[in-house]
KOLLUM-968537 format. One line per field, with one value per residue (C-alpha): x, y, z; residue in three letters; residue number from 1. Coordinates in pm, whole numbers, plus 50000, padded with zeros to 5 digits. Layout:
// residues N
x (X ...)
y (Y ...)
z (Z ...)
type (ALA ...)
seq (NUM ...)
END
This chain:
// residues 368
x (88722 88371 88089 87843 87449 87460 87738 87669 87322 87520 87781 87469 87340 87651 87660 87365 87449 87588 87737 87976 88013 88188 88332 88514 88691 88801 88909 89116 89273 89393 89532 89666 89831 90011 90131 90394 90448 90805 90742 90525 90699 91069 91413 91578 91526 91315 91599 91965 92156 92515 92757 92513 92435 92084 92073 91757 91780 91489 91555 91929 92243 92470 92775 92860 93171 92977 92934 93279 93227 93476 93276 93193 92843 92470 92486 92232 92060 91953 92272 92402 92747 92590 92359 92624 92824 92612 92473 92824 92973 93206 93427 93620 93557 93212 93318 93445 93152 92894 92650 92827 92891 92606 92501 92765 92640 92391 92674 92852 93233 93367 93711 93769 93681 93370 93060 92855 92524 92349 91986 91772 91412 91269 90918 90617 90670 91098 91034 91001 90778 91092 91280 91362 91295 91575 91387 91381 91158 90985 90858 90539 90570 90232 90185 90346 90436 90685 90513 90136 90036 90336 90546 90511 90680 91039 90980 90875 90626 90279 90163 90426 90351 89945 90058 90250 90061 89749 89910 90007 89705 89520 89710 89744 89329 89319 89553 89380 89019 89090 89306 89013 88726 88863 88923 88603 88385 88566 88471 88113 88067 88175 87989 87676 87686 87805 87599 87591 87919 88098 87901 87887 88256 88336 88077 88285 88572 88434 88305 88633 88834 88642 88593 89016 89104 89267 89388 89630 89735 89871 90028 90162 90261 90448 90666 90779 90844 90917 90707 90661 90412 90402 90327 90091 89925 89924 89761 89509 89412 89430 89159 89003 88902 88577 88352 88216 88179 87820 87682 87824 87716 87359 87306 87465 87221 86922 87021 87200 86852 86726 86576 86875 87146 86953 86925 87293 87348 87190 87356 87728 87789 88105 88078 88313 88147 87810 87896 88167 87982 87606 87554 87826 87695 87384 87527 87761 87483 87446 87851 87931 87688 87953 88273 88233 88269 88534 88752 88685 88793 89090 89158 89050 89296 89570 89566 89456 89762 89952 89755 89889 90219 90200 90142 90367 90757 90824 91033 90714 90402 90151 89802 89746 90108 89962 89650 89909 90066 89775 89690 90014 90032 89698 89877 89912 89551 89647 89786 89438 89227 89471 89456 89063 88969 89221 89003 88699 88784 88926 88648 88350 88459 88520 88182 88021 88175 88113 87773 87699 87897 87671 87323 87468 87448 87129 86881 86591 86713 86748 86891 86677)
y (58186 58326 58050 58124 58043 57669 57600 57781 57563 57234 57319 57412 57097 56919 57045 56976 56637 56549 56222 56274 56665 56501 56237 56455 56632 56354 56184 56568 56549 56164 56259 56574 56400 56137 56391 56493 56111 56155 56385 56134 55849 55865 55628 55980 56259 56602 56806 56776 57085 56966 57200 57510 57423 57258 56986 56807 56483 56348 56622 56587 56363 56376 56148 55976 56222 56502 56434 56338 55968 55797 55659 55867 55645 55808 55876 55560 55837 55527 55354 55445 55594 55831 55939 56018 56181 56446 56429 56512 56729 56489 56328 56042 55904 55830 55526 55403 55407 55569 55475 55625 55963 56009 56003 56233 56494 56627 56749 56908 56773 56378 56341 56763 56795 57042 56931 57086 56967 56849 56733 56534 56647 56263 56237 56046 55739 55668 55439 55483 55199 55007 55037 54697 54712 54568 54424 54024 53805 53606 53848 53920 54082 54194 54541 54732 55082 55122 54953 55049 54771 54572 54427 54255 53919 54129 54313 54622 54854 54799 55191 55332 55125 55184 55587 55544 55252 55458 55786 55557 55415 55749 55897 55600 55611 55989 55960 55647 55791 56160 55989 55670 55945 56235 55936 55781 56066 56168 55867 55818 56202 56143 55841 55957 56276 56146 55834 55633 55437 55614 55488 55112 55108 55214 54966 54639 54780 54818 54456 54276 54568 54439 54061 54074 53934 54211 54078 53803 54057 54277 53979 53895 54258 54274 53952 54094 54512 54472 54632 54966 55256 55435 55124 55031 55359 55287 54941 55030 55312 55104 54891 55151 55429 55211 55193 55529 55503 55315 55593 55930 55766 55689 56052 56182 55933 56047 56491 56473 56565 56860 57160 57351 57116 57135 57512 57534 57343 57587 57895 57763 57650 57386 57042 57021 57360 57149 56849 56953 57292 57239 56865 56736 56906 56726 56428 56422 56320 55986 56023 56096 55784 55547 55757 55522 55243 55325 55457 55160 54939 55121 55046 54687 54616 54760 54561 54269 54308 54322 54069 53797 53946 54107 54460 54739 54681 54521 54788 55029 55031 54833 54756 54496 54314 54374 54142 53865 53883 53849 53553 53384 53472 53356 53388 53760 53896 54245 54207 54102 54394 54650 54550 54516 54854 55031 54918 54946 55327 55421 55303 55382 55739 55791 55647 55873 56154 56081 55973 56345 56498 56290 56400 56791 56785 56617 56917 56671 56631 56890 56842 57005)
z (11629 11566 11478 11263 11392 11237 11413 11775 11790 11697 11997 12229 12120 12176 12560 12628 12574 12911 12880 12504 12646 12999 12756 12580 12873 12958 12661 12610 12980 12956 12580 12693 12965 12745 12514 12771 12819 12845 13174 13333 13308 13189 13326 13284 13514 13343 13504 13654 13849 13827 13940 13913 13558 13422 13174 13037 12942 12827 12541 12498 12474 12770 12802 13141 13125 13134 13473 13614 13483 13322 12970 12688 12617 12759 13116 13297 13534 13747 13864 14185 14061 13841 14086 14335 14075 14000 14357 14476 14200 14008 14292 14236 14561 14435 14229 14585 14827 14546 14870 15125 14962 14900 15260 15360 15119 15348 15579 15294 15358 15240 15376 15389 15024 14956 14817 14535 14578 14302 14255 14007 13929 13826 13642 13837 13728 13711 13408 13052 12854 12736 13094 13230 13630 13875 14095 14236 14195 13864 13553 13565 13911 14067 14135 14450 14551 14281 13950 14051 13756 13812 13523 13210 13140 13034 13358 13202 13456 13251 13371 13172 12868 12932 12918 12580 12431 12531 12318 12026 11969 12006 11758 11525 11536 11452 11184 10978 11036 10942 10562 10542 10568 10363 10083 10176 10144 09831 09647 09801 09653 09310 09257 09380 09226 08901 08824 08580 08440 08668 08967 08777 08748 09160 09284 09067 09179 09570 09534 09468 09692 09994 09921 09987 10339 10470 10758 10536 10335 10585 10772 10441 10391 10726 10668 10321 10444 10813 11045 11123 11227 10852 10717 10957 10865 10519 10500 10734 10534 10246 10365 10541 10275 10142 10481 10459 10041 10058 10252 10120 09783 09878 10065 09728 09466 09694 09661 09281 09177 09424 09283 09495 09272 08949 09006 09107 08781 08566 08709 08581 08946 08946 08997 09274 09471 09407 09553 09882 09984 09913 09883 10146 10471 10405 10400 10750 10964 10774 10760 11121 11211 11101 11212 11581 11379 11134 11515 11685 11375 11347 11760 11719 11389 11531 11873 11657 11479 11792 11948 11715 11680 11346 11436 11556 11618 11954 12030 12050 12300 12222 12434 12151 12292 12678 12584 12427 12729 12921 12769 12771 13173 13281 13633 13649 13663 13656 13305 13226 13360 13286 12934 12966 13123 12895 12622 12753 12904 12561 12317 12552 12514 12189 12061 12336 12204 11837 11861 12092 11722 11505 11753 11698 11342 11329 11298 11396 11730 12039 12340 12682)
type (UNK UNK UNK UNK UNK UNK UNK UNK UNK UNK UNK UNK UNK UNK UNK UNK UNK UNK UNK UNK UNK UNK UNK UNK UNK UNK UNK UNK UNK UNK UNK UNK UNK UNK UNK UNK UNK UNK UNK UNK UNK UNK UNK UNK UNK UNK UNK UNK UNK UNK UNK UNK UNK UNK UNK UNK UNK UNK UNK UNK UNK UNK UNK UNK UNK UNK UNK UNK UNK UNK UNK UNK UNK UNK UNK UNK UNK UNK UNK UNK UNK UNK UNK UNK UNK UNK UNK UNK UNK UNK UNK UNK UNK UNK UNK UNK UNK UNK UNK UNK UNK UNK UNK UNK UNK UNK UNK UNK UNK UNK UNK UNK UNK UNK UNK UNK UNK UNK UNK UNK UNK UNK UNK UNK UNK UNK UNK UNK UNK UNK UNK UNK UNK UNK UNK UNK UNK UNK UNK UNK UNK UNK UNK UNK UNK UNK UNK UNK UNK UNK UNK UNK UNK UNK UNK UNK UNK UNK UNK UNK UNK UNK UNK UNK UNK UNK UNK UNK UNK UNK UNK UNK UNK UNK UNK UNK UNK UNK UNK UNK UNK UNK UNK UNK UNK UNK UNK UNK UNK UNK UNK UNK UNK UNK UNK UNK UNK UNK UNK UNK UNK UNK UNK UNK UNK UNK UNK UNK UNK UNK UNK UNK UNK UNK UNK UNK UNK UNK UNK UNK UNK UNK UNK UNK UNK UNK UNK UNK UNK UNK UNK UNK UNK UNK UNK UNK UNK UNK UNK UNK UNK UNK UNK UNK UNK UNK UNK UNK UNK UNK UNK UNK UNK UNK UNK UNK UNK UNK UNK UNK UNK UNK UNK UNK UNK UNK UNK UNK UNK UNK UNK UNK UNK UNK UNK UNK UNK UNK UNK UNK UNK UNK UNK UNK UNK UNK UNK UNK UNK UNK UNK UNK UNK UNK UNK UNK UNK UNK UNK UNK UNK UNK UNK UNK UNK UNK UNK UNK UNK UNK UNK UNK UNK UNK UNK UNK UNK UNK UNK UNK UNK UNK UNK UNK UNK UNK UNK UNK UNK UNK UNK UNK UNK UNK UNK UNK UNK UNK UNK UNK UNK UNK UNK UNK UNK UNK UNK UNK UNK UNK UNK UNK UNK UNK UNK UNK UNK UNK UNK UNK UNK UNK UNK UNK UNK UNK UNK UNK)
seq (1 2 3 4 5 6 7 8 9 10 11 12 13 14 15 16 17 18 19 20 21 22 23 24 25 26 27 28 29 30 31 32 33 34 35 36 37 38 39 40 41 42 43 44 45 46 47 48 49 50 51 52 53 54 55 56 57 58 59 60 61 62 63 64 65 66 67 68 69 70 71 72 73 74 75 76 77 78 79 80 81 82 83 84 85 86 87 88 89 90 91 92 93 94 95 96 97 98 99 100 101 102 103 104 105 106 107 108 109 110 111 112 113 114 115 116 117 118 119 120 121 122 123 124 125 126 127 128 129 130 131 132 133 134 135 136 137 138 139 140 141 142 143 144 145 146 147 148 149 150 151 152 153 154 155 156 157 158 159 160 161 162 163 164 165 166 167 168 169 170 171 172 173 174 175 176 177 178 179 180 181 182 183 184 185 186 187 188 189 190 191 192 193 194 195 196 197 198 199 200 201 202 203 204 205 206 207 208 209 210 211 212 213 214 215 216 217 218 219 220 221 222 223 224 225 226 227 228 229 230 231 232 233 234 235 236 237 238 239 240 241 242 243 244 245 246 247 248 249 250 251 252 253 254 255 256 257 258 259 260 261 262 263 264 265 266 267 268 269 270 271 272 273 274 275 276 277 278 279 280 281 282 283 284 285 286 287 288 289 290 291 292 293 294 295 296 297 298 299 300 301 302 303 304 305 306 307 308 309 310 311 312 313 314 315 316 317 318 319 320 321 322 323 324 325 326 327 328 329 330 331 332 333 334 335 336 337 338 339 340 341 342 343 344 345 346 347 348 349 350 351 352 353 354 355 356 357 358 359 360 361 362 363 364 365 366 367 368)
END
């Protein structure tokens, strides 16, 4: 895609900001990464050779049959039987000493009876984020060579639920700000542009809209519906939409009466091409100063939410639940400063990046 010369000297601009320009790459690679979350950190292996042919099962169905195995429910990739099973081609003998044929598969023969070797290709981490770990010991267990942040207090490995919790809440941010803005900035324009009883009637009906506690209606909310990410989305945008309206509508109040509008005006120029391509791109510095905020409020009221155990479903990731836990397990520090640096990590580098976005469209400012 070609930029025009606006745009080339806002990207220049937003290089030459070093510290939201770095911020960004990484804030792309760590959101890249937990895209493929599933090959990261999965209880099922990315790929299985059984018998010469290749199955993927953290895409498909397979039955425990498909594999020589006696039950017709999902194949549990981590228990010993179905391991040697595919291991070992499908021999019986497997649901004898499942341990011991295994062994013998490196020398190709158990009790004269050929081997087909299989093989399972397993993802970095060998747990997904609702995986409960066999291992002994008292939940929360502290971290060790095979949970790097150790477990939560259902013995779930926390680095798996930091990858999807982390690619949740990224997306549940991106998703409220992009519908909360577009609405925002829609209303801000048509008041300001408009005036008058139109303007009079938006601002009584922005007064009472945010003197409502969100935060009990939405608890409120959740106890009636259930809980669930759509919803989630929903409320938040509900409540969301009116924090950019004050200042699209002053940037608008302060241009409705430039000689460039008035003369667009008197040419027969639309309303609507007046206000969203003449009028608008004035206003996004003023706009893209309070994007940070209106990202990190969406961040904070969802692991608020969570927090108090009101939010998301339990059966989802949630950094929000990782704090509660935290709290409630005062004896596991690790809970503690992964949920603190997760934070930390995540909003430090998206208000670098947006304030480097909001510095780039700022004509007043240059970066050396």
């Amino acid at each position: 895609m070609v930029l025009n010369a606006l745009n080339q000297r806002r990207w220049r601009n937003f290089r030459r900001n070093s510290r939201a320009f770095w911020s960004l790459i990484i804030f792309a690679v760590l959101f890249c990464a937990t895209l493929f979350a599933e090959f990261i950190a999965n209880d099922k292996p990315i790929l299985v050779n059984y018998r010469g042919g290749y199955y993927m099962p953290i895409f498909n169905f397979y039955p425990e049959t498909e594999f020589g195995g006696d039950f017709k429910t999902e194949a549990i990739y981590r228990d010993i039987e179905v391991k040697c099973l595919i291991k070992s081609g499908g021999l019986e003998v497997c649901f004898d000493d499942p341990e011991g044929v295994i062994e013998d598969a490196t020398d190709g023969v158990v009790e004269g009876e050929p081997i087909t070797t299989g093989w399972l290709l397993w993802p970095l981490i060998p747990y997904s984020f609702n995986t409960i770990v066999d291992i002994p010991g008292a939940a929360p267990s502290a971290p060790d060579r095979h949970n790097w942040l150790g477990t939560d207090d259902t013995k779930r490995d926390v680095l798996a639920r930091v990858i999807y919790g982390f690619r949740l809440s990224v997306m549940f941010t991106l998703i409220v700000s992009v519908i909360a803005s577009v609405i925002g900035i829609i209303a801000g324009a048509v008041q300001g542009y408009f005036g008058g009883w139109v303007d009079l009637v938006f601002q009584r009906v922005l007064e009472i809209w945010a003197s409502t506690p969100s935060i009990y209606v939405i608890i409120i909310l959740f106890s009636i519906l259930g809980r669930s990410f759509w919803l989630m989305v929903f409320i938040t945008v509900l409540f969301g939409w009116p924090a950019l309206v004050g200042v699209v509508r002053a940037e608008f109040l302060r241009a409705r009466n430039f000689e460039y509008v008035r003369a667009a005006k008197a040419l027969g120029v639309s309303d609507r091409t007046i206000m969203f391509r003449h009028m608008l791109p004035n206003a996004m510095v003023a706009t893209l100063t309070f994007l940070p905020f209106i990202i990190t409020g969406a961040i904070a009221m969802l692991a608020t939410l969570d927090f108090l155990g009101f939010g998301l479903p339990s059966s989802l990731p949630s950094l929000g639940e990782l704090t509660r836990q935290a709290k409630q397990n005062l004896q596991a520090p690790w809970l503690a400063f992964t949920a603190f640096f997760t934070f930390a990590i995540l909003l430090s580098l998206l208000v670098f990046i947006f304030e480097g976005i909001r510095d780039a469209f700022d004509p007043r400012k240059t970066f050396e």
